[in-house]
Steps between C-alpha positions, in 0.01 A plus 500: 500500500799748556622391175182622304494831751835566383401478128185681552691788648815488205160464235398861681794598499595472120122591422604813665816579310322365199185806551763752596678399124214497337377861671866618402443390162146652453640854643813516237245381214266764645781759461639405155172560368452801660814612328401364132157692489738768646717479208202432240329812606818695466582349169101556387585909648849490258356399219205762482803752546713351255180559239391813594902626420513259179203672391596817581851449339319362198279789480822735519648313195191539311533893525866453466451356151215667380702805534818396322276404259332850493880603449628276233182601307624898535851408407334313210304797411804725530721305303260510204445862551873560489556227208251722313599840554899355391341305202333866434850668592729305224197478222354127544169387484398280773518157276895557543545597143 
């Protein structure tokens, strides 16, 4: 009868350990996924910043561009304006004759 008593109380024992473990286990679980939604909710807040400058960027090359475009078209203009007046100057007709 001492015998079982002893294993009865090394059964508690260990059962003890064995809750604390699994209680140890639970709380570090418990805290790495309150860190990953942590991290997903600061990735989620990123990447709405990281659009709202992309787009804002893009936006900025899209004026960029339609105003060198603006100013190749003047250059155009100007060249053909000063190609005329020097076709004019030295007696050609615009076909290059």
């Amino acid at each position: 009868m001492e015998e079982v008593r002893r294993d009865v109380d090394t059964a508690r024992t260990l059962s003890s350990g064995a809750h604390q473990d699994v209680g140890d286990v639970q709380a570090t679980l418990r805290a790495h996924i309150n860190t990953l939604e942590a991290l997903h909710k600061n990735q989620r807040e990123m990447h709405k910043e990281v659009h709202t400058e992309f787009a804002a960027v893009h936006s900025k090359m899209d004026a960029g561009f339609t105003e060198m475009r603006e100013g190749f078209t003047k250059i155009g203009l100007g060249m053909a304006a000063i190609t005329a007046k020097l076709n004019i100057a030295i007696g050609r007709d615009d076909t290059g004759d």
